[in-house]
C-alpha positions as CSV (number, residue, x, y, z in Angstrom):
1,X,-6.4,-24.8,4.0
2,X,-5.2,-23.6,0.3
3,X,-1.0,-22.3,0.3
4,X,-2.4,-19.0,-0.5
5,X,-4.1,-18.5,2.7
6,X,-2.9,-16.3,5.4
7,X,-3.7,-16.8,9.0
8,X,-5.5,-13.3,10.6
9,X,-6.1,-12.8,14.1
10,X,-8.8,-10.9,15.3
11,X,-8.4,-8.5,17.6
12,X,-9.9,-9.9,20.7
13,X,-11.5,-6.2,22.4
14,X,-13.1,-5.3,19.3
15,X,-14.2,-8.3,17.8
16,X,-12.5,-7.2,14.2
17,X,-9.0,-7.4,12.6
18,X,-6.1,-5.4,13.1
19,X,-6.7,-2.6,10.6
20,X,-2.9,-3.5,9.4
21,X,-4.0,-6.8,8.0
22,X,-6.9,-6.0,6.9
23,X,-4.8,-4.5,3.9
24,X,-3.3,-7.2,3.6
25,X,-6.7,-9.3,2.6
26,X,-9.4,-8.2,0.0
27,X,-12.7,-8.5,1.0
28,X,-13.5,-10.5,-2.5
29,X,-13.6,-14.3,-2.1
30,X,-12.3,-14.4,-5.4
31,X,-9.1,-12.6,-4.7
32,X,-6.6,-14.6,-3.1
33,X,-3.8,-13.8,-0.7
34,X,-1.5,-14.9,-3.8
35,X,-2.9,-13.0,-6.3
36,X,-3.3,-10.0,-4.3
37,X,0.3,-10.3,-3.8
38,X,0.7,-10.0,-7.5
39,X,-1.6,-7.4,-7.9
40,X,0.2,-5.3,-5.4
41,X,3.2,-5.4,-6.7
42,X,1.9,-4.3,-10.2
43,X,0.0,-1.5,-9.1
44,X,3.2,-0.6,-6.5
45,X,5.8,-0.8,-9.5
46,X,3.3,1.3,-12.0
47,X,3.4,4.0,-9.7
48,X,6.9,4.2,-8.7
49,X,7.2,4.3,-12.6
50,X,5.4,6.7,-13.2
51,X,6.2,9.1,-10.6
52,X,9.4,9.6,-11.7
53,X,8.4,10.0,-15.2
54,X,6.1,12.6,-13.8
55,X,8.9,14.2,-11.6
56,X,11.1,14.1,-15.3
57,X,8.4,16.1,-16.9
58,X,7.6,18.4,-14.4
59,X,11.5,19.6,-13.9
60,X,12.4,18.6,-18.1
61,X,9.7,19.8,-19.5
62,X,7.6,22.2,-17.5
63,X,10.6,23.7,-16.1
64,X,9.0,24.0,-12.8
65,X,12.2,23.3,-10.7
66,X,11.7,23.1,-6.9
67,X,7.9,23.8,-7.8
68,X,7.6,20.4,-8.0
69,X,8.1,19.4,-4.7
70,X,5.7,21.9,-3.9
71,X,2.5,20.6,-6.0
72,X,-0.3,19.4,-4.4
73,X,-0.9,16.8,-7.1
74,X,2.8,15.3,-7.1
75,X,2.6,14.7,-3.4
76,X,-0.7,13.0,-3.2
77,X,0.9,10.9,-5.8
78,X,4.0,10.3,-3.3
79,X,1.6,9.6,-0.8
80,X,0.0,6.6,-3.0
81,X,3.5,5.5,-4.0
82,X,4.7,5.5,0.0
83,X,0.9,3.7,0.6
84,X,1.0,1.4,-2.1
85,X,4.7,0.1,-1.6
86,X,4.3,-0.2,2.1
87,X,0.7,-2.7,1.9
88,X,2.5,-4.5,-1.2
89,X,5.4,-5.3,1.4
90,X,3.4,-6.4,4.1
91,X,0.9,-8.2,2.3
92,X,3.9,-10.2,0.7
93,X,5.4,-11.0,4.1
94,X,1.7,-12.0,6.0
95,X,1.2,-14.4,3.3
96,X,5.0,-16.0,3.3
97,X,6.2,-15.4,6.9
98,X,2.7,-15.2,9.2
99,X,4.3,-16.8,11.9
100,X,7.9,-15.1,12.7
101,X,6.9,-14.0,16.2
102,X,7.0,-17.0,17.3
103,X,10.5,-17.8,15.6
104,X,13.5,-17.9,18.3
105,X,15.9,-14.5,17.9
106,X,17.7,-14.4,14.9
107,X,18.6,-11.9,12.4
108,X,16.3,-13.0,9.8
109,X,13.7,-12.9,12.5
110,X,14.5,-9.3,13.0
111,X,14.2,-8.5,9.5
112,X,11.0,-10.2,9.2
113,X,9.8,-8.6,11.8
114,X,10.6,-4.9,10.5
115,X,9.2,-5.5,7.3
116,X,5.6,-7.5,8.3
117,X,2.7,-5.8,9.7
118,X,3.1,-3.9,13.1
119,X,1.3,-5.3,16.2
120,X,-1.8,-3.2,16.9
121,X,-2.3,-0.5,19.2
122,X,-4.6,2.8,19.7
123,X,-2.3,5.5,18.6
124,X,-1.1,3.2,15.4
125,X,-4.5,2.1,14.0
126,X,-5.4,5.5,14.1
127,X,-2.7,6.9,12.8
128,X,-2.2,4.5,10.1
129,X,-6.3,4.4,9.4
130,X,-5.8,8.4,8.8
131,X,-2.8,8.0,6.5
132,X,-4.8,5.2,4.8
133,X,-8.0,7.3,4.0
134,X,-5.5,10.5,2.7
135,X,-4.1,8.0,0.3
136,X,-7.5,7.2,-0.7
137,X,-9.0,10.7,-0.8
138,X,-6.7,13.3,-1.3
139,X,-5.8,11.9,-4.9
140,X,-9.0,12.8,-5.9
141,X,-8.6,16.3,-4.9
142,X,-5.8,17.1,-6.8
143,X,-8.0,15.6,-9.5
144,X,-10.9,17.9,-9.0
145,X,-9.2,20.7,-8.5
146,X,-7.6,20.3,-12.2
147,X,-10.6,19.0,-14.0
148,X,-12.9,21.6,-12.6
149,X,-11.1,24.4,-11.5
150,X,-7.7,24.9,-13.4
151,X,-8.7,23.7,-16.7
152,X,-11.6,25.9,-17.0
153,X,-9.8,28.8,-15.6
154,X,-6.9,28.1,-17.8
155,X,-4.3,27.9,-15.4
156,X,-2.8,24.6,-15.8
157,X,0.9,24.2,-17.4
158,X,-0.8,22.0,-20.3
159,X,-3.8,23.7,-21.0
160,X,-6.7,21.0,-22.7
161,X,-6.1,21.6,-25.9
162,X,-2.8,21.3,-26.2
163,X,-2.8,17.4,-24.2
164,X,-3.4,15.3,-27.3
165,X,-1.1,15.8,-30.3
166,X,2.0,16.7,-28.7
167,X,3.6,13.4,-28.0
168,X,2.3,10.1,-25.7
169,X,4.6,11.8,-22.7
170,X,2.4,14.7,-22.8
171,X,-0.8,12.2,-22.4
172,X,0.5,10.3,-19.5
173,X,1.8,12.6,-17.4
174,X,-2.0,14.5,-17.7
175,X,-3.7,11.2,-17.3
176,X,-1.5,9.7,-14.7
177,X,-1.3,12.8,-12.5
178,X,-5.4,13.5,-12.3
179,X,-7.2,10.3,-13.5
180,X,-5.3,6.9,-13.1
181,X,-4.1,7.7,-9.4
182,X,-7.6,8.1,-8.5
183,X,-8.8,5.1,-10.5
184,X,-6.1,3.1,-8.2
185,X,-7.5,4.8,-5.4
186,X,-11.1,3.2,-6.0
187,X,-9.7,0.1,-7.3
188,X,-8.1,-0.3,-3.8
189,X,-11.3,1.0,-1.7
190,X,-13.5,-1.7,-3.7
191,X,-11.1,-4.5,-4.4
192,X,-7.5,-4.7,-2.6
193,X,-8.7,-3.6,0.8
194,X,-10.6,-4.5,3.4
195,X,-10.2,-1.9,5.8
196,X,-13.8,-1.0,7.6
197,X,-15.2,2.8,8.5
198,X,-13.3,3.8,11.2
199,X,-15.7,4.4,14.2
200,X,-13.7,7.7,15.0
201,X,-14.7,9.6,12.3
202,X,-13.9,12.7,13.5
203,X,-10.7,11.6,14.2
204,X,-10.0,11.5,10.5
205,X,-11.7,14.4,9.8
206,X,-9.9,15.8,11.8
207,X,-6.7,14.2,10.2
208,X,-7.1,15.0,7.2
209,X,-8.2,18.6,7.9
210,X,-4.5,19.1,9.6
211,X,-3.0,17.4,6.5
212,X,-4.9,19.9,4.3
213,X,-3.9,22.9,6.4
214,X,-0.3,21.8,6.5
215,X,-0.2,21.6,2.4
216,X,-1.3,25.3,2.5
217,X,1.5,26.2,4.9
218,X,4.2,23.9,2.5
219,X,2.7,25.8,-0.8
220,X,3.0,29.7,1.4
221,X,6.9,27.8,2.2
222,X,7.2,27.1,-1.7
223,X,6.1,30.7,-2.4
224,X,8.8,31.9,-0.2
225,X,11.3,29.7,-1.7
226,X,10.4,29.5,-5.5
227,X,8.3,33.2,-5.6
228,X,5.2,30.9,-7.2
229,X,2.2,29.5,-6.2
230,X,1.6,25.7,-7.1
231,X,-2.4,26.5,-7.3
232,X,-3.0,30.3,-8.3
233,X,-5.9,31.0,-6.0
234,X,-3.5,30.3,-2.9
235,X,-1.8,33.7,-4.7
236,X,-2.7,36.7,-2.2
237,X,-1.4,39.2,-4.2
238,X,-3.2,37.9,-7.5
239,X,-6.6,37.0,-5.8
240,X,-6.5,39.3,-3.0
241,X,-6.5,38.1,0.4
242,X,-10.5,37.7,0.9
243,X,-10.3,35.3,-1.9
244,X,-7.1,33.6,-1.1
245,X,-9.0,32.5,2.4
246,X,-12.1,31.0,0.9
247,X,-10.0,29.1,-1.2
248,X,-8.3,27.8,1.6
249,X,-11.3,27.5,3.4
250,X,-13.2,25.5,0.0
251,X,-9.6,23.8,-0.1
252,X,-9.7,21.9,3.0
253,X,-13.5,21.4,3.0
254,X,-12.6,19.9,-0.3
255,X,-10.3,17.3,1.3
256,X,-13.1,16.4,4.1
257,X,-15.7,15.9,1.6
258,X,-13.7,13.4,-0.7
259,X,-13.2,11.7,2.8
260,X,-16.9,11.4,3.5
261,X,-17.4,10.1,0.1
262,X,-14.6,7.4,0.9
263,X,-16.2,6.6,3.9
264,X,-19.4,6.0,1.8
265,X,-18.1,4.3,-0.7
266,X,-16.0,1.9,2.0
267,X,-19.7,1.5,3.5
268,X,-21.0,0.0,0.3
269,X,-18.1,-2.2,-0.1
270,X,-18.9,-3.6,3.2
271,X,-22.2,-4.1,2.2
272,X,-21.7,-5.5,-1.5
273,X,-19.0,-8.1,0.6
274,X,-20.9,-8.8,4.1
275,X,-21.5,-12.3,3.7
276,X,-17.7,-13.2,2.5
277,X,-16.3,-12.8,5.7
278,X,-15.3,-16.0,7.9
279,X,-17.1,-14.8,11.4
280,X,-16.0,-17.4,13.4
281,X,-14.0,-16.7,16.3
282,X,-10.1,-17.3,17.2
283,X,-8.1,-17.4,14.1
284,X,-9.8,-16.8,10.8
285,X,-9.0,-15.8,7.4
286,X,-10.6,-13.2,5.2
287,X,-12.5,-14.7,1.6
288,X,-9.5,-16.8,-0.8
């Protein structure tokens, strides 16, 4: 067995591995556990980066104060950063430490322990299976909403003419905020993961529709607080309030439709990678 290759366990109920680890393996045969370490920890450090050069710009040079805290596009990029820096960790410590549960009491034991993948159970698989699909979904929201609703309306801070010629900040904070972060979320629905469908789909729906209903509550909070709107059709008194509950009606349908089309997408993965998987029982390892 290659250096690189991480023990994982399947989980003996359902026949499958704990959704915790599967993030730790891609479902590519030619992605190894080292590697994937290494990628993680690019894509983990380019977003930390960049987040806070985004946060810079939104508070230097869009002025936009506690605003920022408020937009729907800077916390989806959070969430990634949260996501990505969380699966980087734990993929690091399955492939070095796979067997500290079996370690006698120590505090490096403890530590270990804290920082590698949880044991599995019912409420955390799901929970952590929801969290993982808004990470992979919601990005691409706040990237549609931009693209097709803002910049066409001409409500954006940086209207589209005015991204090119005005500096390379100017050009990554557009790009990074509403196209890279949802070119890392495919990248890691295709090649970094190997998280399956969840069979309780409407579990996530569900999910993701309370995650969605909770940002309208934080951006009516951030209206209270700031006296703005983040996205101007959430504005009752500039929309009118007929208007300002379709778009939070189209707004959260929005968020469960990008999740069907993960779930989609996640289903061709599995298809394109079917015959990579080790099936064989007890102990196994993902493709190296």
């Amino acid at each position: 067995m290659s250096s690189s290759t991480a023990l994982l366990p399947k989980d003996r109920k359902n026949q499958d591995h704990p959704v915790f680890l599967r993030v730790c393996h891609s479902p590519w045969a030619g992605i190894g556990q080292k590697s994937l370490v290494g990628l993680r920890f690019l894509i983990a450090l380019y977003l930390l980066i960049s987040f806070s050069l985004i946060i810079y710009f939104e508070i230097d040079r869009n002025e936009h104060g506690w605003l920022t805290i408020f937009e729907f596009s800077n916390i989806t990029f959070f969430i990634q950063v949260i996501y990505h820096w969380i699966v980087f960790i734990w993929t690091f410590m399955h492939l070095h430490y796979p067997h500290h549960g079996n370690r006698s009491e120590s505090t490096s034991t403890l530590v270990q322990r804290f920082f590698s993948p949880p044991r599995q159970s019912t409420n955390n698989r799901e929970c952590f299976s929801i969290f993982y699909y808004a990470a992979s979904s919601l990005p691409h929201v706040a990237t549609l909403i931009h693209w097709i609703v803002l910049i066409p309306n001409k409500k954006t801070t940086i209207p589209a003419d005015q991204i090119f010629g005005h500096g390379w900040f100017q050009v990554f904070f557009v790009f990074n905020k509403f196209c890279i972060n949802s070119i890392i979320a495919l990248v890691e629905i295709f090649f970094f993961s190997s998280i399956k469908r969840p069979e309780t789909i409407w579990t996530h729906i569900f999910g993701i529709t309370f995650l969605s209903l909770l940002y309208v509550a934080w951006a009516y909070l951030g209206d209270y607080f700031t006296g703005k709107f983040a996205y101007y059709f959430l504005d009752n008194t500039r929309v009118g309030w007929d208007n300002a509950a379709a778009s939070i009606i189209a707004f959260v349908v929005s968020g469960d439709v990008l999740f069907v089309v993960v779930f989609a997408l996640t289903g061709i993965r599995e298809i394109l990678t079917k015959n990579s998987e080790n099936k064989s029982r007890g102990y196994t390892t993902l493709p190296q």
